[in-house]
Structures are given as structure tokens and as C-alpha cells.
Kinemage of the C-alpha trace (Angstrom):
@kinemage 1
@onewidth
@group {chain A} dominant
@subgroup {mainchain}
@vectorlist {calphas} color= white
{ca unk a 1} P 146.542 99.720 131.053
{ca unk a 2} L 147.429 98.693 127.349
{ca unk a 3} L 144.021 97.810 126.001
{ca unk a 4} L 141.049 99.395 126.849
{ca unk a 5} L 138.680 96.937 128.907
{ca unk a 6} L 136.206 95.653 126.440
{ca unk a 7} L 132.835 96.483 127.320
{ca unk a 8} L 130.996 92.849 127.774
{ca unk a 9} L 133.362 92.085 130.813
{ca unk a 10} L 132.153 92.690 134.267
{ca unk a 11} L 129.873 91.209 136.881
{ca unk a 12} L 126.337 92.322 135.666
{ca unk a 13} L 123.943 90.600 138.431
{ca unk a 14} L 123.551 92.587 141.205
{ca unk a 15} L 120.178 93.765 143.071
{ca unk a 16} L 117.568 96.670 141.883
{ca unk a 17} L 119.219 98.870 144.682
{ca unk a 18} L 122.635 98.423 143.066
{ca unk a 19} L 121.871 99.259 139.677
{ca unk a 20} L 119.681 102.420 141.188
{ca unk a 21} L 123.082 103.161 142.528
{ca unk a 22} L 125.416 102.753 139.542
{ca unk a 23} L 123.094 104.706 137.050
{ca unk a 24} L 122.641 107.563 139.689
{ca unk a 25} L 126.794 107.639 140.052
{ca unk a 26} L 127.266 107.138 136.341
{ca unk a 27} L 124.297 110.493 135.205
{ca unk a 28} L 126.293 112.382 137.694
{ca unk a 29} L 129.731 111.759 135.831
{ca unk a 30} L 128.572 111.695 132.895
{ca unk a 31} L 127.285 115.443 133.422
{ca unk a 32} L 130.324 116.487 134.523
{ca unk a 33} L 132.228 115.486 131.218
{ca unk a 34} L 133.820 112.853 132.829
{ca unk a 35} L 134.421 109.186 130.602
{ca unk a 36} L 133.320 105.913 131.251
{ca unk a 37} L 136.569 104.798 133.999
{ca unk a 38} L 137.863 101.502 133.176
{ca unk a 39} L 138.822 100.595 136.491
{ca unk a 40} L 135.361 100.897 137.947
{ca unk a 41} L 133.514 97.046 137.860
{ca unk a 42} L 130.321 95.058 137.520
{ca unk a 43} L 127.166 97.534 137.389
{ca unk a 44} L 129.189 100.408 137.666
{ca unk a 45} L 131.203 99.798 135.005
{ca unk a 46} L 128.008 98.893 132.937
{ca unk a 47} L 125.728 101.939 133.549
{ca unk a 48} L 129.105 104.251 132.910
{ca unk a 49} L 128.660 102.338 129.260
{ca unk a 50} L 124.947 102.562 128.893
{ca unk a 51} L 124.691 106.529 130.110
{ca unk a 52} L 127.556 108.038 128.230
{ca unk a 53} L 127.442 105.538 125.045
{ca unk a 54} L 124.138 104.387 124.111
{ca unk a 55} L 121.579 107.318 125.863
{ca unk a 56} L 123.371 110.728 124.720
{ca unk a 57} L 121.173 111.173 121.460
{ca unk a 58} L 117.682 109.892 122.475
{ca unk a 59} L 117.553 110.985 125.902
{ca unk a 60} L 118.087 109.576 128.851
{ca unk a 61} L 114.944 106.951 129.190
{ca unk a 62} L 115.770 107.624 132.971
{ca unk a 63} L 114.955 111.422 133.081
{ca unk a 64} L 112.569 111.915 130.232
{ca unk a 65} L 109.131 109.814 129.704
{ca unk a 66} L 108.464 108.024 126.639
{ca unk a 67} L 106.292 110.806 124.897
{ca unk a 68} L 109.069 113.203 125.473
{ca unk a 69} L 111.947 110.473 123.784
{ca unk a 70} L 108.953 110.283 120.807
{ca unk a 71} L 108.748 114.246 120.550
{ca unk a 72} L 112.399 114.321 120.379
{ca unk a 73} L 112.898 111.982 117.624
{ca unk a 74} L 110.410 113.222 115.403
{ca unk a 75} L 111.500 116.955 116.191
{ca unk a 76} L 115.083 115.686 115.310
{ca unk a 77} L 113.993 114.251 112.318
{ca unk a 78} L 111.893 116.715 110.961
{ca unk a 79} L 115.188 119.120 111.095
{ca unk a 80} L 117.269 116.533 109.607
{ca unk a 81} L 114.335 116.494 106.617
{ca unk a 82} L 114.409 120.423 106.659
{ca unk a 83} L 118.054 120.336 106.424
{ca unk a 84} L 118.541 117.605 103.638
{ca unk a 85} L 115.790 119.704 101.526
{ca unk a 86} L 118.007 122.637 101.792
{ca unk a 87} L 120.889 120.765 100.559
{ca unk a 88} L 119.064 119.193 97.594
């Protein structure tokens, strides 16, 4: 392939049960190291975005509950305070 497939393109209706599917397929790759595949379509292709792109630093909103996600911000921010203090 000579450019990577842009990440809008892709089939993106697709039942409850599908999307189940694709995000259960794509936490199981992603855990394993494995990249988003380009050749995969529709949902697939879209969860393999969402999990390895846009849920790595907040926590998966899958797995964890929202009081969790909350802890772990403000735990990550209060070292990212702690740390800029330090460097000051």
C-alpha cells in the first residue's frame, strides 16, 4: 500500500453486536502490541483506531468506570504538578 488509509474511511453503521465484536477483537490486539491493520474495514477498522489511538492515556472507558478515569487524571496530574515544581 503507498499511503496509509486515512482514518475517516470505512463503513461505520453496523449493529450493537458488531461493534461489541470489533472493540473486543481490537483490546485483544491492541494488548498484544499489535497496530491498527489497514486492511481490516468498517467497525473493525474503527475500534482498531479508537483503542490504540485515542484510549491509551485515559483508560480504556470500556474496562475502567468513570470514577476510576477521574482518579487517574487527577493522580496524573498531580505528578505532572509535583514534577514541574521540581523543575522550577
Amino acid at each position: 500500500m503507498c499511503f496509509p488509509r486515512k482514518p475517516g474511511l470505512g463503513r461505520y453503521n453496523a449493529s450493537r453486536h458488531e461493534w461489541l465484536l470489533a472493540y473486543r477483537t481490537a483490546r485483544v490486539n491492541a494488548a498484544t502490541g499489535a497496530k491498527p491493520d489497514p486492511k481490516t474495514d468498517g467497525v473493525f477498522w474503527k475500534a482498531q483506531l479508537i483503542v490504540c489511538y485515542e484510549r491509551t492515556d485515559l483508560g480504556d472507558k470500556l474496562l475502567h468506570t468513570a470514577s476510576q478515569r477521574l482518579a487517574m487524571i487527577k493522580l496524573t496530574n498531580d505528578v505532572l504538578k509535583e514534577i514541574q515544581n521540581e523543575n522550577m
